[in-house]
N, C-alpha and C positions, 0 to 999 in steps of 0.2 A: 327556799328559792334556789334555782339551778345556776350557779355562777360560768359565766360562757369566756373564756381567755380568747379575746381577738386582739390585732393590731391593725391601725388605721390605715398603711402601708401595705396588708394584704393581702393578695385578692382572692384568695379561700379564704376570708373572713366577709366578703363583701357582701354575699347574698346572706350568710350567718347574721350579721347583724340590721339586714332588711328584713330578714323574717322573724327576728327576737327582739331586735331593740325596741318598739314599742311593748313588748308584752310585760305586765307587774310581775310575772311570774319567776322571770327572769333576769339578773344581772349583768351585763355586758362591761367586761373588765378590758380594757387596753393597756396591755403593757407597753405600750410604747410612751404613753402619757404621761406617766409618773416612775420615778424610780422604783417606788413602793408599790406599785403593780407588777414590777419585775422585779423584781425580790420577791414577792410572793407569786409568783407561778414559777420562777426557777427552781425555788422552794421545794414545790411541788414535783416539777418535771427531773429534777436532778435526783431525788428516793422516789419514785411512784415506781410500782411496776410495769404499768401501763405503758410508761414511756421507755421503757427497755430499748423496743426495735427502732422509737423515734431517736432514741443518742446515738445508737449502730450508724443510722444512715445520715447521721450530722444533719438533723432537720428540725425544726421549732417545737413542732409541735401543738401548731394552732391550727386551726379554732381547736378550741378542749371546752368538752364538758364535765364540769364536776357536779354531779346531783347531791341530793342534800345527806345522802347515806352514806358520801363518799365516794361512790361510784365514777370511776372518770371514762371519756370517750374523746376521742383524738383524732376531731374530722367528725363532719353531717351524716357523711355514709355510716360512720359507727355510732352515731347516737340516733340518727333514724334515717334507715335507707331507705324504703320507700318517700321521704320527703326530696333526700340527695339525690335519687333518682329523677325526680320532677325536676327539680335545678339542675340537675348538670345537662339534662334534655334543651331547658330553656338559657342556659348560660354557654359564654364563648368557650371554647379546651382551649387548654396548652396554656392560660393563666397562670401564674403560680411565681413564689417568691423563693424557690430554691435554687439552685443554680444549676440545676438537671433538668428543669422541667414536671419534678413529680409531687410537690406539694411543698406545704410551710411546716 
């Protein structure tokens, strides 16, 4: 199962868990929900390598996907961009929960 790290408060997470949160396939984790959902993705996010350029630019780091081989992806556009393509066509810009304007 692909574990998807969103927060309810984010709106790069919004269309992420319209398009996954029904699917078995997939787990939709909120850390904002429980302590122990953030404990574990900072877990994650603070030794992943993947999140190297997300600590540089002091950013979350959500939506993330983690596949089940490990594999992480940090944002739609990196886990499937021709889908993130399709959304950010039919979704408003300039959303976002960082305080630049460039993403969570």
């Amino acid at each position: 199962m692909i574990k998807i790290y969103v927060m309810e408060s984010c709106p790069d997470c919004t269309d992420v868990k319209a398009l996954y949160g029904n699917n078995p396939d997939y787990e939709l984790v909120d850390i904002g929900a429980q302590a122990r959902n953030l404990k574990e993705f900072l877990a994650l996010r603070d030794h992943h390598a993947a999140f190297d350029k997300v600590r540089e630019r002091g950013t979350i780091g959500i939506p993330c996907f983690v596949k089940e081989d490990g594999s992480v992806y940090i944002s739609l556009k990196h886990y499937d961009a021709s889908l993130a393509q399709e959304v950010a066509s039919a979704s408003e810009q300039g959303a976002s929960c960082s305080l630049d304007g460039t993403g969570c």
